[in-house]
DOKE-6430 format. One record per atom (N, C-alpha, C): residue in one letter; z, x, y. Coordinates in steps of 0.05 Angstrom, whole numbers, padded with zeros to 5 digits, always signed. Last residue first. Example, Ala and Ser with C-alpha at 12.3 -4.5 7.8 and 13.67 -1.06 7.14 Angstrom:
REM DOKE-6430
s+00142+00257-00045 s+00143+00273-00021 s+00157+00258+00001 a+00156+00264-00114 a+00156+00246-00090 a+00156+00264-00066 
***
This chain:
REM DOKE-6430
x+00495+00368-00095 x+00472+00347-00112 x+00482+00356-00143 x+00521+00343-00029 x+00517+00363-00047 x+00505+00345-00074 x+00502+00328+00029 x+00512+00311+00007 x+00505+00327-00021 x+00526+00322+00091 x+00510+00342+00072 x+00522+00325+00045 x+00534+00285+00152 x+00545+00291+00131 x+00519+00300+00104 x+00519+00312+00215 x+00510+00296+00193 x+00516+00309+00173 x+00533+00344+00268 x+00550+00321+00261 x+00541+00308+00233 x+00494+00377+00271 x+00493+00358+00286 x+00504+00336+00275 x+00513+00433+00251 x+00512+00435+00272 x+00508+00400+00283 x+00502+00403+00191 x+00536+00409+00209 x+00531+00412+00231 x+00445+00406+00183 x+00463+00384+00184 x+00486+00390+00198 x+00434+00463+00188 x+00429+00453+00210 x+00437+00425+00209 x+00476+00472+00124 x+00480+00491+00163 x+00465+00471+00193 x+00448+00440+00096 x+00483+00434+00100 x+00483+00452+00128 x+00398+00444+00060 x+00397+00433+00098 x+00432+00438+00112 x+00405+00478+00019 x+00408+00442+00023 x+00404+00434+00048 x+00397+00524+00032 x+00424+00517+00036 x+00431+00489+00034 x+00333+00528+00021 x+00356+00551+00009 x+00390+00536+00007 x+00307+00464+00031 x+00316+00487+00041 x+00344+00498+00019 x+00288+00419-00009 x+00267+00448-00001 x+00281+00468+00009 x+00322+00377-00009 x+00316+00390-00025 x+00307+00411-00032 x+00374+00372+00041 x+00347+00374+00044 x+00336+00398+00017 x+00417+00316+00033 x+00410+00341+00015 x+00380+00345+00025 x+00463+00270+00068 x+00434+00283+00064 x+00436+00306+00050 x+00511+00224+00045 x+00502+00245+00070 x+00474+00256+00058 x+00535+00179+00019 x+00551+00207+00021 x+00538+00228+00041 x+00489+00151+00001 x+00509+00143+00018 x+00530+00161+00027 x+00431+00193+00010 x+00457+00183-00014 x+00472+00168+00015 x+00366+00223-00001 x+00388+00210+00020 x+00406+00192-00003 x+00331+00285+00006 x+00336+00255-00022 x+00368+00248+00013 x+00273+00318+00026 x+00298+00304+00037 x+00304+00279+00010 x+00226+00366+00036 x+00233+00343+00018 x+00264+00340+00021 x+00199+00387+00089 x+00211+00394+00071 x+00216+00363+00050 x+00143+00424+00134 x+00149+00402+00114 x+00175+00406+00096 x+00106+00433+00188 x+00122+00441+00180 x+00132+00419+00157 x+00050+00468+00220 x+00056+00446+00198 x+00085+00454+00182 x+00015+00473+00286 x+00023+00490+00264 x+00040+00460+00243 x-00063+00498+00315 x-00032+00478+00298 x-00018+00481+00281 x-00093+00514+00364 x-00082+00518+00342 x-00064+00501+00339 x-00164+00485+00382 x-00138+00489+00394 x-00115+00497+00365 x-00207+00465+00374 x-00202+00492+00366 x-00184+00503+00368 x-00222+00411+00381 x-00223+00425+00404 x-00228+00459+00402 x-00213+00389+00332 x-00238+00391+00335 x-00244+00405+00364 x-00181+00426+00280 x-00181+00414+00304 x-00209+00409+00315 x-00183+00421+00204 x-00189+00430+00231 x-00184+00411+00261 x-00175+00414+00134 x-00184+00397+00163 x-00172+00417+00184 x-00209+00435+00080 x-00199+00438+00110 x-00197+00426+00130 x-00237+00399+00040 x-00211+00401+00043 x-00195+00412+00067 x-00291+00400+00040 x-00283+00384+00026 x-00255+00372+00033 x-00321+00450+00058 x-00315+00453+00030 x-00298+00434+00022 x-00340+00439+00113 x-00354+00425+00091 x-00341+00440+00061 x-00280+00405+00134 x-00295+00422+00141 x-00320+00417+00110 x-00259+00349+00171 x-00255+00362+00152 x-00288+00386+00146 x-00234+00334+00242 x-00249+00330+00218 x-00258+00358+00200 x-00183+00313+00297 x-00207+00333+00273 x-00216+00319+00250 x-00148+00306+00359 x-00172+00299+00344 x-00179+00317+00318 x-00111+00312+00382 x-00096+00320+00351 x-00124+00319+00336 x-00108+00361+00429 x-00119+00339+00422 x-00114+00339+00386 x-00073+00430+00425 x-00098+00408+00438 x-00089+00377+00437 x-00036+00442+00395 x-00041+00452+00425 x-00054+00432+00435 x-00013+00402+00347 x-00026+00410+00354 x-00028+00422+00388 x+00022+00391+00287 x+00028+00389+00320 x-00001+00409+00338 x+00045+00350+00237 x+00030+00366+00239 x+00017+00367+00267 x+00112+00336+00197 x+00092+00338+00222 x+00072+00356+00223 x+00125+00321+00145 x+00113+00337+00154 x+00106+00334+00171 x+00172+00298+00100 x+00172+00293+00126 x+00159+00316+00130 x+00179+00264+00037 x+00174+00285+00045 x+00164+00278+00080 x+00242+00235-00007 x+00214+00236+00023 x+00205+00264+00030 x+00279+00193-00033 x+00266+00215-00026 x+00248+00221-00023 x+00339+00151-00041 x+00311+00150-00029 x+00308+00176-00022 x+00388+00147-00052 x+00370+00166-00076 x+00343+00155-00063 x+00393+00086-00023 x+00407+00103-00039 x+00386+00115-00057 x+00339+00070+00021 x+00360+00056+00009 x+00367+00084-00013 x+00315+00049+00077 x+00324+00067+00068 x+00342+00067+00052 x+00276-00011+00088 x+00298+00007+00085 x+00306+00027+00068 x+00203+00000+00113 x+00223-00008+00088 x+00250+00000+00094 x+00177-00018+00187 x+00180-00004+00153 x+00202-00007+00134 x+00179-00032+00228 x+00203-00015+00230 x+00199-00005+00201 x+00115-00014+00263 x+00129-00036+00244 x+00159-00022+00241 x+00086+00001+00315 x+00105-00019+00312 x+00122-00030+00286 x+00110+00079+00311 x+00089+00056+00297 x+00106+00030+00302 x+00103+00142+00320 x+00117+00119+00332 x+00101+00092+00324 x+00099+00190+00276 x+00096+00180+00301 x+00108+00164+00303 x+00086+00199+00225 x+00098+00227+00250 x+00104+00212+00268 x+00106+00157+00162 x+00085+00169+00198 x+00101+00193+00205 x+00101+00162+00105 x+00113+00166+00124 x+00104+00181+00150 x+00082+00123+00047 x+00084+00140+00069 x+00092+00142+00083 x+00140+00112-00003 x+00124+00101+00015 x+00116+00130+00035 x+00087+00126-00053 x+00094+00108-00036 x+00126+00122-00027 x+00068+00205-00063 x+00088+00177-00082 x+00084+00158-00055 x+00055+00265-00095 x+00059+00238-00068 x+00061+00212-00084 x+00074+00285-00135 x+00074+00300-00112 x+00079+00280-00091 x+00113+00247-00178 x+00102+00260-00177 x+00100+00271-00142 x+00172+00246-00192 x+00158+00250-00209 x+00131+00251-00210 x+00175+00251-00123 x+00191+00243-00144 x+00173+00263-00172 x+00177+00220-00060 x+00164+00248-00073 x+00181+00238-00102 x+00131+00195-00001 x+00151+00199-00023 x+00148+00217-00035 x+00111+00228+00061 x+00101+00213+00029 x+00128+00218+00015 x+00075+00240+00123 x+00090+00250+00100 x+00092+00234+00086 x-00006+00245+00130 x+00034+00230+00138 x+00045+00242+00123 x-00055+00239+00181 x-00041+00255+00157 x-00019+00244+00160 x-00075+00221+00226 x-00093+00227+00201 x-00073+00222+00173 x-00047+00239+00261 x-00032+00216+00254 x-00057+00207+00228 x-00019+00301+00296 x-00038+00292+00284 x-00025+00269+00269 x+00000+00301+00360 x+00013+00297+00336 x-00009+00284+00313 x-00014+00346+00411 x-00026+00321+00395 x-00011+00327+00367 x+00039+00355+00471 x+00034+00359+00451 x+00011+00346+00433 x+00030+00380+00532 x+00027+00349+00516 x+00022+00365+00492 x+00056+00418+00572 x+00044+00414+00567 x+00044+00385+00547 x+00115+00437+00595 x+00095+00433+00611 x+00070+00431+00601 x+00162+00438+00572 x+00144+00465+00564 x+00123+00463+00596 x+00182+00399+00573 x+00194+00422+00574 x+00180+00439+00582 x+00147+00358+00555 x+00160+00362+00579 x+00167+00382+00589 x+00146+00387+00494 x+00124+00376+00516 x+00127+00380+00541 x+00197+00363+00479 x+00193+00391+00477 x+00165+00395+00496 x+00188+00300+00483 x+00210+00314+00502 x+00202+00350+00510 x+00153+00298+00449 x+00145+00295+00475 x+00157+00305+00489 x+00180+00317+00403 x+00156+00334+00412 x+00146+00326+00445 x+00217+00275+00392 x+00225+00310+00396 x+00204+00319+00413 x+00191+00232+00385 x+00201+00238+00416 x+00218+00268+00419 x+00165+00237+00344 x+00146+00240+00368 x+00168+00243+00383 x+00204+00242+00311 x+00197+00264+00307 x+00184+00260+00333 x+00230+00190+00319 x+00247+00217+00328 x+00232+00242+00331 x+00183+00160+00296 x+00199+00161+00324 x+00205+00179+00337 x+00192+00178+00249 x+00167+00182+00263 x+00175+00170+00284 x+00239+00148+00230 x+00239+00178+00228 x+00204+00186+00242 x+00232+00100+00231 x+00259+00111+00258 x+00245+00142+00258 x+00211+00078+00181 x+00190+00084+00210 x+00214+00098+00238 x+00253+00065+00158 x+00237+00094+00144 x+00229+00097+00171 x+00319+00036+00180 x+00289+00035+00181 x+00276+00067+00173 x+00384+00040+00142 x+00359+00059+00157 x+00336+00044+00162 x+00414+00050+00090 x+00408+00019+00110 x+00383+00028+00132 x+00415+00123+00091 x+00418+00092+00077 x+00429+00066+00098 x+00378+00157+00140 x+00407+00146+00130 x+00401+00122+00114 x+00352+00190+00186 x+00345+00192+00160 x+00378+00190+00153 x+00338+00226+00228 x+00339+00199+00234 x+00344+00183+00200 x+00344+00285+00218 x+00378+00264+00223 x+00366+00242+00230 x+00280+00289+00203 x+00311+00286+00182 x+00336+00275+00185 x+00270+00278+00249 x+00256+00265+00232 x+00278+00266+00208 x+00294+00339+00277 x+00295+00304+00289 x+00279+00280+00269 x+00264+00371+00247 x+00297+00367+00236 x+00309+00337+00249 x+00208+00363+00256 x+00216+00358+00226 x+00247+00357+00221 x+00220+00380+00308 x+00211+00359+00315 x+00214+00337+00280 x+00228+00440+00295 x+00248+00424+00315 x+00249+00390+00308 x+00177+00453+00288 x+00202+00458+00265 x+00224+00440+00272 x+00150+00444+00330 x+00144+00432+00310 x+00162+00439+00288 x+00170+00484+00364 x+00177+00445+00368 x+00170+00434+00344 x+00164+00538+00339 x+00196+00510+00349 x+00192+00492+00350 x+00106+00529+00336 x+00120+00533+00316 x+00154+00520+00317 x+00097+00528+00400 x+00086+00509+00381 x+00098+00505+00351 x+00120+00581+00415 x+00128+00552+00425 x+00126+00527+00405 x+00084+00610+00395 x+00120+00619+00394 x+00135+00590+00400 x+00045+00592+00421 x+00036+00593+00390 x+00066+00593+00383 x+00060+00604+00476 x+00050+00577+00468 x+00049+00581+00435 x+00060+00668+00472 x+00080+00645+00472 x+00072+00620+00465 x+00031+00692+00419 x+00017+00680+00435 x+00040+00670+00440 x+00051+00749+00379 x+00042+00727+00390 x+00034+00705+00418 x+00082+00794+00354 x+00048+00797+00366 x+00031+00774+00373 x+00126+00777+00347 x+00126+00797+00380 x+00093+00806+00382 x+00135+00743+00318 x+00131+00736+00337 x+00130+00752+00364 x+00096+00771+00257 x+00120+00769+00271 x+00106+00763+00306 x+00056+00793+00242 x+00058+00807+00261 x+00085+00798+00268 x+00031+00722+00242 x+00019+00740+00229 x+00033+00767+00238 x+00081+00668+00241 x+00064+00687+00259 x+00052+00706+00243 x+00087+00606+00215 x+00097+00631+00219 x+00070+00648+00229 x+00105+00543+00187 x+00085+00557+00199 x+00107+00587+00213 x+00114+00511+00115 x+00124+00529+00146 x+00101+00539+00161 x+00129+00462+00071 x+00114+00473+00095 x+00131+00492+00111 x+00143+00433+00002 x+00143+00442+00034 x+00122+00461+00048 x+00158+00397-00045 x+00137+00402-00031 x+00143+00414-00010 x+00178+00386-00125 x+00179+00389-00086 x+00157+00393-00073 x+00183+00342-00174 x+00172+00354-00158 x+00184+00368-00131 x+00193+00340-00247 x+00204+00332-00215 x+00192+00348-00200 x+00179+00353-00293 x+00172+00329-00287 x+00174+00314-00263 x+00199+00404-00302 x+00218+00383-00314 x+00205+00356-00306 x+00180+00417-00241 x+00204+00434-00255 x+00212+00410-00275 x+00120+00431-00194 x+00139+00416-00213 x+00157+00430-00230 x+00111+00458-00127 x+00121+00469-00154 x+00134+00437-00159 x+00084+00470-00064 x+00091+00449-00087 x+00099+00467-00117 x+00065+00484+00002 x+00076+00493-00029 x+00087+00476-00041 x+00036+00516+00050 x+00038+00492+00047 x+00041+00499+00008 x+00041+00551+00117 x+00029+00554+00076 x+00052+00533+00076 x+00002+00565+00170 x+00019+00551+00164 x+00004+00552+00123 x+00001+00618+00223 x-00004+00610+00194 x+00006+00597+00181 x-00032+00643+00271 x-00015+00635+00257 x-00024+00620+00235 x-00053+00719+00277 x-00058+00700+00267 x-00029+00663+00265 x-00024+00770+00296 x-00026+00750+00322 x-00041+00723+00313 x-00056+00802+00257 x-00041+00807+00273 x-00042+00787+00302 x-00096+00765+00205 x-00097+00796+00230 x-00070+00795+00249 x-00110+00761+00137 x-00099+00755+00156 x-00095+00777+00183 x-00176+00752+00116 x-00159+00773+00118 x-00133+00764+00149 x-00208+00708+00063 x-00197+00719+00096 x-00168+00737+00091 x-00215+00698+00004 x-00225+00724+00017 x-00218+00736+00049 x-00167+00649+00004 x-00196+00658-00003 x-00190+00684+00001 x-00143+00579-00007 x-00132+00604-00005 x-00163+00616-00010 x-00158+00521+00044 x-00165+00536+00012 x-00158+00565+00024 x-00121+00476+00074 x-00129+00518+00079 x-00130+00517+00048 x-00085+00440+00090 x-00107+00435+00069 x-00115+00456+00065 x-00094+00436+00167 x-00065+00431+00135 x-00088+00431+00110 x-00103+00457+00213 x-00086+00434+00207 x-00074+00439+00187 x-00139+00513+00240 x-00136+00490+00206 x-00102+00477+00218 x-00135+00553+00283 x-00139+00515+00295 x-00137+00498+00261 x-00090+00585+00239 x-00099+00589+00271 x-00108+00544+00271 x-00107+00572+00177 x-00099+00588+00193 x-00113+00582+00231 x-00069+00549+00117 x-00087+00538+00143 x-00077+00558+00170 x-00064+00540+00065 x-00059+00566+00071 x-00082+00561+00105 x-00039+00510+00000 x-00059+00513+00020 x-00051+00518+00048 x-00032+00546-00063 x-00013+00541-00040 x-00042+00529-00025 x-00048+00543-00116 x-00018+00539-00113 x-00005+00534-00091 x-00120+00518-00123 x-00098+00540-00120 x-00070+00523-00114 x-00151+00481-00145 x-00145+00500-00157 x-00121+00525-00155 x-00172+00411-00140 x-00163+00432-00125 x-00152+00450-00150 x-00191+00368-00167 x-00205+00385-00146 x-00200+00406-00142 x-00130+00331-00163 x-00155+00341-00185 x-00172+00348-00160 x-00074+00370-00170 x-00090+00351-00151 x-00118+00348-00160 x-00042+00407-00197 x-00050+00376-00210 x-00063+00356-00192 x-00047+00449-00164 x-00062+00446-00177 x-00062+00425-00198 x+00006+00433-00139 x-00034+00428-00121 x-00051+00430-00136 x+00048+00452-00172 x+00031+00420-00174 x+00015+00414-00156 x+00060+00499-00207 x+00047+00493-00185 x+00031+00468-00180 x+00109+00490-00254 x+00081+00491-00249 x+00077+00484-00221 x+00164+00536-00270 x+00147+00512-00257 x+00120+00518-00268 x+00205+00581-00280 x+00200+00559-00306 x+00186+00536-00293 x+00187+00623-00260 x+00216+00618-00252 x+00205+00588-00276 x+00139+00642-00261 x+00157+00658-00279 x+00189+00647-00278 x+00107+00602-00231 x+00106+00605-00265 x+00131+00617-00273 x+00120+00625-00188 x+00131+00595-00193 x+00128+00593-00221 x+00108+00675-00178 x+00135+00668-00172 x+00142+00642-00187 x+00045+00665-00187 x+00059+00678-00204 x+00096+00676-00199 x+00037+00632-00136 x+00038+00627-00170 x+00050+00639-00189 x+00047+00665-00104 x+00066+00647-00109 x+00051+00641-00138 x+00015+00708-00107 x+00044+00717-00112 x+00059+00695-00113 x-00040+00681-00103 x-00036+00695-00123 x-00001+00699-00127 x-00037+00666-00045 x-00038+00653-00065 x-00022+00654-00091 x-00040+00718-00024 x-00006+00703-00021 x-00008+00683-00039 x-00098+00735-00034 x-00063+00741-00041 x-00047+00731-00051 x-00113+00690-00009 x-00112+00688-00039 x-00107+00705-00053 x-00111+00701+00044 x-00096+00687+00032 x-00095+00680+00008 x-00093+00784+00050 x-00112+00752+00048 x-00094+00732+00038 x-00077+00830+00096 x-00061+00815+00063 x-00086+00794+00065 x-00069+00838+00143 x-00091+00857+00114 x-00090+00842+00099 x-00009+00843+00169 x-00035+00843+00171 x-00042+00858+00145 x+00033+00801+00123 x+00028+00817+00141 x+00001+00815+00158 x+00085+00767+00088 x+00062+00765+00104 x+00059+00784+00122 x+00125+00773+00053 x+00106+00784+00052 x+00078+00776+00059 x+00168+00736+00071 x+00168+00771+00072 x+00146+00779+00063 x+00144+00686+00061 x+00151+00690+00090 x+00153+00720+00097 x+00134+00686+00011 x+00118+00691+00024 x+00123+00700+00049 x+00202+00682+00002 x+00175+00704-00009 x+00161+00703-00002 x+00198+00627+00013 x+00225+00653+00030 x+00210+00685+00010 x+00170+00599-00017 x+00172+00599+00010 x+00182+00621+00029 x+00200+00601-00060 x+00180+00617-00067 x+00172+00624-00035 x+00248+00580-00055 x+00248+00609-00056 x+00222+00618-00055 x+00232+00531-00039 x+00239+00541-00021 x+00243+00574-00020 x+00211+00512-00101 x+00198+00517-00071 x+00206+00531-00051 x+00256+00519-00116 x+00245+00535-00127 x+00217+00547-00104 x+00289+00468-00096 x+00297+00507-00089 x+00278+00523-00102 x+00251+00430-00119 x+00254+00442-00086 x+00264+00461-00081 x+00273+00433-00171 x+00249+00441-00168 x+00245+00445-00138 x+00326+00422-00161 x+00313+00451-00178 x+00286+00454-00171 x+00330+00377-00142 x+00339+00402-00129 x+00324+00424-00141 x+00313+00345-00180 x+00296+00348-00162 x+00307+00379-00147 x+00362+00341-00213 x+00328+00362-00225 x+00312+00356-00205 x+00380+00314-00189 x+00398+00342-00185 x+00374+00360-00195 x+00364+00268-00181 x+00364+00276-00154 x+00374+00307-00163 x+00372+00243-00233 x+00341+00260-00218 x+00345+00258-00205 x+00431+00244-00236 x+00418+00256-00247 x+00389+00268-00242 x+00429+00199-00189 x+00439+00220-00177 x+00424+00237-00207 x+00365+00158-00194 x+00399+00163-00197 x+00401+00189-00192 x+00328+00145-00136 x+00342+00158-00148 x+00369+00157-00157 x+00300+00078-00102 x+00323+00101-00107 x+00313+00123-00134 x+00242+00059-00080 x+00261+00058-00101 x+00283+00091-00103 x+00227+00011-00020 x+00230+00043-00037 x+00242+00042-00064 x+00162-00018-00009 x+00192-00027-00024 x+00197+00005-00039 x+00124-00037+00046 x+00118-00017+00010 x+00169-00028+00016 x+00076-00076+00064 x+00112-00076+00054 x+00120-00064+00033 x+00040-00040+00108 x+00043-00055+00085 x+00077-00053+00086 x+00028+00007+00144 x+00030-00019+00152 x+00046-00038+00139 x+00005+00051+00104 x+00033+00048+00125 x+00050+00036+00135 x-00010+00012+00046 x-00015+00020+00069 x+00004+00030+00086 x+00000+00017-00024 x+00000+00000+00000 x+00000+00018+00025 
***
């Protein structure tokens, strides 16, 4: 069913909420390995290459490659790519940014996440690019504390646009929140009902109900969020040229507080800083 539609969530028992953990820390370690081994020179079917092999050897499967079409472990969108980056032959350069996009199943459970990061580290970058990466990391943690049992789902594309507008303000520019693309349930498999906007939509959408788990990606653009997909099928692009970066994690919600499945610490550090109860798994 549609964005629009009356999708109806279904919980998790706490048991597959704890084999979901496994398979989202697996993501997140593999995540926290690429992140150290991004440089200049490297390609992206490199970095390809070392997560797969990370995710095989820790007891997963890389589930992009249960996407039928697709072949590789990560997609690897550089500079104006959006989200989708077939891993290849490009050579990453110093002052590139770079958003890698990761899935691993563990047991039949899935994760999924996103980061964007600098080629060179942020001292060979573009401020606005230094910029664009905060808000848009910023803009995925305002999408997570909107995120509570009884809850409207649609609150959390709210929060995320009015992170970014606010961060916008700030900055002195307009952010484009690409709305092509959404974030998605997650479970037993990669994407699952219900989707989940970035944005601000009239409906208030399903309630948020116990062992409900989600994946929240914004995807933030310099320009105009305008694009279209390139001819191998799967890159989508800006259509200005302007760069964008993509941030994603997988979130399960309990009446007891939030577990962000993807991050190293459960999310429990940037939860505390804002008053929201962490809900160990």
């Amino acid at each position: 069913m549609g964005i629009f539609g009356r999708e109806r969530i279904i919980g998790k028992k706490p048991e597959e909420l704890a084999l979901m953990r496994v398979a989202g820390l697996l993501v997140g370690r593999t995540l926290e390995m690429l992140d150290a081994a991004i440089r200049p020179g490297i390609t992206t079917l490199e970095l390809d290459t070392l997560a797969e092999t990370f995710i095989r050897d820790h007891g997963g499967i890389p589930n992009f490659q249960l996407v039928p079409g697709y072949r590789h472990t990560l997609c690897t969108s550089v500079n104006e790519e959006i989200v989708h980056g077939i891993p290849g032959k490009r050579v990453l350069r110093e002052g590139d940014l770079l958003s890698i996009d990761c899935g691993a199943e563990v047991a039949g459970w899935n994760g999924d996440a996103a980061f964007s990061a600098i080629v060179g580290g942020p001292a060979a970058a573009r401020p606005q690019d230094v910029a664009l990466i905060e808000d848009t990391e910023a803009s995925l943690w305002a999408g997570i504390l909107a995120l509570g049992v009884g809850k409207t789902l649609y609150a959390v594309g709210a929060a995320v646009e009015d992170a970014l507008t606010e961060a916008g303000e700030r900055r002195g520019w307009e952010y484009g929140i690409v709305e092509d693309y959404v974030g998605h349930g997650i479970g037993t498999s990669m994407h699952m009902d219900p989707q989940v906007p970035n944005y601000r939509v009239t409906s208030k959408g399903p309630r948020v109900v116990e062992g409900t788990t989600i994946c929240i990606e914004p995807m933030v653009t310099l320009g105009e969020q305008d694009n279209h997909v390139l001819d191998d099928d799967w890159t989508v692009v800006t259509d200005d040229g302007q760069r964008a970066a993509h941030w994603e994690h997988s979130i399960a919600v309990t009446s007891r507080g939030l577990h962000v499945l993807t991050a190293l610490d459960g999310g429990q550090a940037r939860l505390a800083e804002h008053g929201i109860p962490f809900a160990p798994l």
